[in-house]
C-alpha positions as CSV (number, residue, x, y, z in Angstrom):
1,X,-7.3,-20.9,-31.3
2,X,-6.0,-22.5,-27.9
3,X,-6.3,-20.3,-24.9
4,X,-3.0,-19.8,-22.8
5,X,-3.3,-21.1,-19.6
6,X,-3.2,-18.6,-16.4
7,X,-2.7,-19.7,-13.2
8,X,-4.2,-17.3,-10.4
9,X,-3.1,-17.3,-7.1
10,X,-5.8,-16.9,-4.8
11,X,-9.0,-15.4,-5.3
12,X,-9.6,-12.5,-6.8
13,X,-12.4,-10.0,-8.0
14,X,-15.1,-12.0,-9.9
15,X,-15.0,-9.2,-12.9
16,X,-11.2,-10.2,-13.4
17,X,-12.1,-14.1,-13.5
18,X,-14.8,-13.7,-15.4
19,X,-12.7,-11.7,-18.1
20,X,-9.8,-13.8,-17.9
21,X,-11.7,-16.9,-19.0
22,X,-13.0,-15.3,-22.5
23,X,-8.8,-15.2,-23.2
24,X,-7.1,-17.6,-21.2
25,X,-7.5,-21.5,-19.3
26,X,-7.7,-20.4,-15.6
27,X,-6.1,-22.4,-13.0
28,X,-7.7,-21.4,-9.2
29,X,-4.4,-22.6,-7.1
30,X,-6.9,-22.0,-3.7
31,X,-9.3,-24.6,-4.9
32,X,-6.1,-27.5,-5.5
33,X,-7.1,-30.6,-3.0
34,X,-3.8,-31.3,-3.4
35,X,-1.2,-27.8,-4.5
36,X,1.8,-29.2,-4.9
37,X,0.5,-31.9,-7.3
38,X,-1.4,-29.4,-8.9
39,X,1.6,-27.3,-9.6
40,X,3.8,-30.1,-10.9
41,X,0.8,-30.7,-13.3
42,X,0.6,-27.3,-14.8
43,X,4.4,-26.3,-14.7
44,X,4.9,-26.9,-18.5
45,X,1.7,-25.1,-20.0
46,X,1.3,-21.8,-17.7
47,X,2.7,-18.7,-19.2
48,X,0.8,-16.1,-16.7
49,X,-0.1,-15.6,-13.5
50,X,-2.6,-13.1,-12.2
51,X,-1.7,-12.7,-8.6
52,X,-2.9,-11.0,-4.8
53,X,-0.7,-9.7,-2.2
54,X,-2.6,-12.1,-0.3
55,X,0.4,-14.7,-2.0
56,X,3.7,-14.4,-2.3
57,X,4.8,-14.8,-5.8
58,X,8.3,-15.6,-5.2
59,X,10.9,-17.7,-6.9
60,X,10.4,-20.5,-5.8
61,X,6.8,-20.3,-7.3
62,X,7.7,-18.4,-10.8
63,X,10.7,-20.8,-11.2
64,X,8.5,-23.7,-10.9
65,X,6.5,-22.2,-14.5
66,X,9.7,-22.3,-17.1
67,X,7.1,-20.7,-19.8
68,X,6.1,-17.7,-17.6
69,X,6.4,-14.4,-19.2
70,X,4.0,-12.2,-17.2
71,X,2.9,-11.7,-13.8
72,X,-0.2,-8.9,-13.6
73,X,-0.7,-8.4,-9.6
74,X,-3.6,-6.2,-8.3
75,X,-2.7,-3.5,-6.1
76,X,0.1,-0.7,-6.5
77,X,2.6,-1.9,-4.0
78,X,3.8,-5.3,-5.5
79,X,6.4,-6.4,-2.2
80,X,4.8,-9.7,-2.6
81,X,6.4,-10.8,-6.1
82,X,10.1,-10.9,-6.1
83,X,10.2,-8.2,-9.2
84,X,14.3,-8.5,-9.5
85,X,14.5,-12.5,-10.0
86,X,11.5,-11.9,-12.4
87,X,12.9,-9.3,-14.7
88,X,16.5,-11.2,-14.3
89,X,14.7,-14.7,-15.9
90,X,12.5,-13.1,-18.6
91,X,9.3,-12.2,-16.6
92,X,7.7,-8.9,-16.7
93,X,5.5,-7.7,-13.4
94,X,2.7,-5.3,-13.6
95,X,1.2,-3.8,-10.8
96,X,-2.3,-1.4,-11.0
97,X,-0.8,2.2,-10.2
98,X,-2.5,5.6,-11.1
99,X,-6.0,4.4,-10.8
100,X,-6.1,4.6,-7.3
101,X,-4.3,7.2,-6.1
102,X,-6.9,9.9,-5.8
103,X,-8.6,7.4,-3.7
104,X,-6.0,6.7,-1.4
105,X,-5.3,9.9,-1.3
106,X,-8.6,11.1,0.0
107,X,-8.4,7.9,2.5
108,X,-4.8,9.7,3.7
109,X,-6.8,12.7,4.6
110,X,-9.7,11.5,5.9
111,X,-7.4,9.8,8.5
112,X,-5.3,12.8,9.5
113,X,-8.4,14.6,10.2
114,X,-9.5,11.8,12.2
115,X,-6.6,11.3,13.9
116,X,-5.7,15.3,14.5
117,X,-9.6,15.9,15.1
118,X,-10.4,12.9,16.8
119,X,-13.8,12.4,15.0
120,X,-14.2,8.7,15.4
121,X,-13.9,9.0,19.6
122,X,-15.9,12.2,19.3
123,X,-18.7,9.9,17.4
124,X,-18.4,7.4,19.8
125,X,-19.0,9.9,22.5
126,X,-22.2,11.4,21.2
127,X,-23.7,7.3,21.1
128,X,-22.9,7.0,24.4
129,X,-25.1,9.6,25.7
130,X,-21.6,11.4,27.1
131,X,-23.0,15.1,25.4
132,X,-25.5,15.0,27.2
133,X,-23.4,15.2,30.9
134,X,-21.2,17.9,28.9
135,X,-19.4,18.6,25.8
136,X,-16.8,17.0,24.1
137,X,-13.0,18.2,25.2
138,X,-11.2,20.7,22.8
139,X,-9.4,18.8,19.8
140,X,-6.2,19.2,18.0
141,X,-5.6,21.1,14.7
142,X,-4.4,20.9,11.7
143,X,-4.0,24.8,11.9
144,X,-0.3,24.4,13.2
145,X,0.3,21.5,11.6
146,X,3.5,20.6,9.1
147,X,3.6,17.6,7.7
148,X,6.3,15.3,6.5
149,X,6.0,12.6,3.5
150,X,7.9,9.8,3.4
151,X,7.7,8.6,-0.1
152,X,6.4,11.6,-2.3
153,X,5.7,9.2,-5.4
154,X,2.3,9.6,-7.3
155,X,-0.1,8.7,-4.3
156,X,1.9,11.0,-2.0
157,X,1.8,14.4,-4.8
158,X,-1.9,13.4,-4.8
159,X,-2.0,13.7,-0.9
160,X,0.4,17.4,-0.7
161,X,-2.2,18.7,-3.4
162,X,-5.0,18.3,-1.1
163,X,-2.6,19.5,2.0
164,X,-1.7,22.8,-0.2
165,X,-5.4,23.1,-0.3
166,X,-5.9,22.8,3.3
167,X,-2.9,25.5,3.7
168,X,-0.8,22.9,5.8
169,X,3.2,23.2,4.8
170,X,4.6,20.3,3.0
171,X,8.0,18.5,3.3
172,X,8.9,15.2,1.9
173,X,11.8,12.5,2.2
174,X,12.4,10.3,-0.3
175,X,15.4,8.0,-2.1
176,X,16.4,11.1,-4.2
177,X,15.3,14.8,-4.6
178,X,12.8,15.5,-7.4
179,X,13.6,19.1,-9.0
180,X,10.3,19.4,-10.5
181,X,7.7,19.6,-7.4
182,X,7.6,22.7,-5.0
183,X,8.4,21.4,-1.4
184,X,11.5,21.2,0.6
185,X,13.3,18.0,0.4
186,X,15.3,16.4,3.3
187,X,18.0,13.9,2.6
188,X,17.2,12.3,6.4
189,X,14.2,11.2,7.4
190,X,15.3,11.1,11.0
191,X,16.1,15.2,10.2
192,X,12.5,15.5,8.8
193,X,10.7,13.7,11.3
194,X,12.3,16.6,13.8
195,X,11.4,19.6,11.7
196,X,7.8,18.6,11.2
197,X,4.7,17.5,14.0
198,X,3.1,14.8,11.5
199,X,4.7,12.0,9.5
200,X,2.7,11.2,6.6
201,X,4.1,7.4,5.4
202,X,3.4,6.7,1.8
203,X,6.3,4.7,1.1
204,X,6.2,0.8,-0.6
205,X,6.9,-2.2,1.2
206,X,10.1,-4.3,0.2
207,X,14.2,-4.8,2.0
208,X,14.8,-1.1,1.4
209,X,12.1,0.2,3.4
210,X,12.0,-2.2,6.3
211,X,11.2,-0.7,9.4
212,X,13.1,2.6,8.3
213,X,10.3,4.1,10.6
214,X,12.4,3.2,14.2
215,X,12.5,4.0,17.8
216,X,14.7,6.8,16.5
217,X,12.5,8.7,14.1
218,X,9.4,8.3,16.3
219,X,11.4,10.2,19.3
220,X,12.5,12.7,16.7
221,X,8.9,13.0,15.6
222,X,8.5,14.2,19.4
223,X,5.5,14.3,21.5
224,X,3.6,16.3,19.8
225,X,3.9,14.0,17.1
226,X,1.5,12.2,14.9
227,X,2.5,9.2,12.3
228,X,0.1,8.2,9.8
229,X,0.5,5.7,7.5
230,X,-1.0,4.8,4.5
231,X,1.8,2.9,2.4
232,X,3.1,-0.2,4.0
233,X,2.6,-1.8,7.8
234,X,6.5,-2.7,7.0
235,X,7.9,0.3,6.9
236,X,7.3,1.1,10.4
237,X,8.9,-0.6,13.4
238,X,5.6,-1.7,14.8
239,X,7.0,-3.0,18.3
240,X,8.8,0.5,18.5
241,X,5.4,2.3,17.9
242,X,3.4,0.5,20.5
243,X,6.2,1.5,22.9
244,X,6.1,5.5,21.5
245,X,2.5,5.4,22.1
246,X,2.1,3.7,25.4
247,X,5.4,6.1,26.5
248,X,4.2,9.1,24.9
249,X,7.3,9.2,22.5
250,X,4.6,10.5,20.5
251,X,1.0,11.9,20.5
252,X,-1.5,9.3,18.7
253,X,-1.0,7.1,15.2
254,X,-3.3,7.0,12.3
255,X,-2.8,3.6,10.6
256,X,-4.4,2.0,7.5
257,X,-2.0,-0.7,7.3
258,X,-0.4,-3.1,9.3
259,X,2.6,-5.1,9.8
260,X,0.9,-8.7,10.1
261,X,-2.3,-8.3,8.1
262,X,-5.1,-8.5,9.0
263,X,-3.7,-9.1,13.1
264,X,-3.5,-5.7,14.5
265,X,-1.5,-5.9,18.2
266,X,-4.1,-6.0,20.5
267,X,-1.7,-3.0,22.3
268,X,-2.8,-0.8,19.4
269,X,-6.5,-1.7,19.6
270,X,-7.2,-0.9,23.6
271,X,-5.9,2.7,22.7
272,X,-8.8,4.6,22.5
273,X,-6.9,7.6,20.6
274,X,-5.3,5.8,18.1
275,X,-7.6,5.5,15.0
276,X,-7.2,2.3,13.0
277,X,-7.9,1.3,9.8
278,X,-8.9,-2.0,8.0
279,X,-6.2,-1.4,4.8
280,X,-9.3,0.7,3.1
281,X,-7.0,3.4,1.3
282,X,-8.3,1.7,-2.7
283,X,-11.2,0.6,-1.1
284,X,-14.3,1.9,-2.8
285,X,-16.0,0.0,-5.5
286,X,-15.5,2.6,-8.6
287,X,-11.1,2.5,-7.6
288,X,-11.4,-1.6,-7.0
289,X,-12.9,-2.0,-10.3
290,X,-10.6,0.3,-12.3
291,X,-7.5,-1.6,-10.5
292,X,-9.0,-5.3,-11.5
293,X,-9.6,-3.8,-14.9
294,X,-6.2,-2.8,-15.2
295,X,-4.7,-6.3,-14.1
296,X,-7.3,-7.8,-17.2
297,X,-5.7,-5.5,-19.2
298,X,-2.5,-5.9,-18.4
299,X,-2.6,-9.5,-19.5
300,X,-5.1,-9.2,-22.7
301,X,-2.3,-6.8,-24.1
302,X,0.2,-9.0,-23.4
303,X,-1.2,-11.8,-24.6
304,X,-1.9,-9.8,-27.7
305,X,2.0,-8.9,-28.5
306,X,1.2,-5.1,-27.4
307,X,3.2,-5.7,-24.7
308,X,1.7,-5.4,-21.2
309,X,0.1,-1.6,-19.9
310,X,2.3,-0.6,-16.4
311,X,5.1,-2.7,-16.0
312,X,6.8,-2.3,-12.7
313,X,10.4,-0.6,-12.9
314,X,12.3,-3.8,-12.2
315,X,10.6,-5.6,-15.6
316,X,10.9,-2.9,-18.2
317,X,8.7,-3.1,-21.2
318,X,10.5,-3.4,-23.6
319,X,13.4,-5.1,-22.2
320,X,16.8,-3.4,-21.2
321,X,19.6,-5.6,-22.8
């Protein structure tokens, strides 16, 4: 039986090439001398591409492939791949969601309490000898805390279980109000972000959540304020945050992601109590290997006519007519 041929985007995880060769003719785009005439060459055979957010996977790549039928990205947040102009010419997109979100999750928390507590400058005291002259100043809480999700989808209901646990109020914005989950919903987030001292950004990437975290929200977050952000570097107005922070709009960030990754503003990295991130939220080895064996799957089962695992919302398996 003749493989399919796959083309992949960039590298990824050595498990998922590995795998991917027992079922399909991988093509490494990275390793092409020459891409473009390593494109025209595969345009008629390729029927799947296993894709990165490290590579936009936009029409003008997927139109190129006129027997593409699947793309299977790794990661949750899929801003990367136009998903509309895929599920408009025949192409389903699967992302990796569920099997990360405890992780990121955790990751969300661990950098509040960073951020509230300030445990990595507090670490960085103790090296240099500082506790020895005197003790470290009195820290923030999370005691009289409230915090404010934007984007309470699976990875932010993981992170409000662990703030019910921690007895911090929950509040949450989001595109619509979900009937079924026990904490206040606000219709603005500009309304939110003034009825609550910590913003807790969980939101996806893509047009409709560009920069929605302004100049405006941050001075309605207020100076007590603290944004953290775990979703997308996209969704916040990054110019406008460097100029809450250095103004005192607001009191300190928390940020795993970034708007130009992996550049971080140089602004952001001289403040000492802002803690920063290197996009780790899915970063442990058990939640990256469950995520590149989700994109094998995704493909294996497609390529099997069971249809593919976790197609995104835009590519509906099966198809809407």
């Amino acid at each position: 039986m003749t493989k399919p041929d796959l083309l992949m985007t960039g590298p990824m995880m050595q498990m998922i090439q590995d795998q991917l060769e027992q079922r399909f003719v991988v093509h490494r785009l990275w390793l092409a001398d020459d891409k473009e005439a390593f494109l025209r060459k595969l345009a008629p055979s390729v029927v799947a591409i296993a894709s990165g957010s490290h590579v936009p996977c936009d029409p003008a790549l997927m139109g190129r492939f006129p027997g593409v039928k699947i793309v299977s990205s790794f990661g949750v947040g899929y801003d990367h791949i136009d998903a509309t102009w895929a599920g408009q010419n025949g192409i389903v997109v699967t992302n990796t969601p569920d099997v990360l979100n405890e992780e990121v999750a955790d990751t969300a928390l661990g950098l509040l309490l960073c951020t509230v507590r300030e445990l990595p400058q507090t670490d960085r005291y103790l090296r240099a000898g500082k506790w020895l002259e005197k003790p470290y100043p009195l820290s923030g809480t999370l005691r009289d805390r409230k915090v404010g999700i934007l984007g309470l989808g699976r990875i932010g209901k993981a992170i409000a279980r662990r703030l019910d646990a921690f007895n911090v109020p929950v509040v949450y914005h989001g595109r619509s109000e979900q009937k079924d989950v026990p904490y206040r919903y606000y219709a603005s987030l500009v309304d939110m972000a003034k009825d609550v001292n910590v913003l807790l950004i969980v939101a996806p990437g893509g047009a409709s959540t560009n920069k929605i975290v302004n100049r405006e929200v941050l001075e309605a977050l207020g100076p007590d304020g603290i944004l953290i952000n775990v979703g997308r570097g996209s969704v916040v107005d990054e110019a406008a945050l460097v100029q809450a922070l250095k103004a005192k709009t607001i009191r300190t960030a928390g940020l795993d992601v970034f708007e130009d990754e992996p550049r971080v503003p140089s602004e952001l990295i001289a403040m000492d109590h802002v803690v920063l991130f290197p996009h780790v939220g899915s970063a442990s080895v058990h939640t990256r290997n469950a995520m590149a064996q989700l994109v094998v799957d995704n493909l294996v089962s497609w390529a099997d006519g069971k249809g593919p695992l976790t197609p995104v919302e835009e590519t509906p398996w099966p198809p809407k007519h």
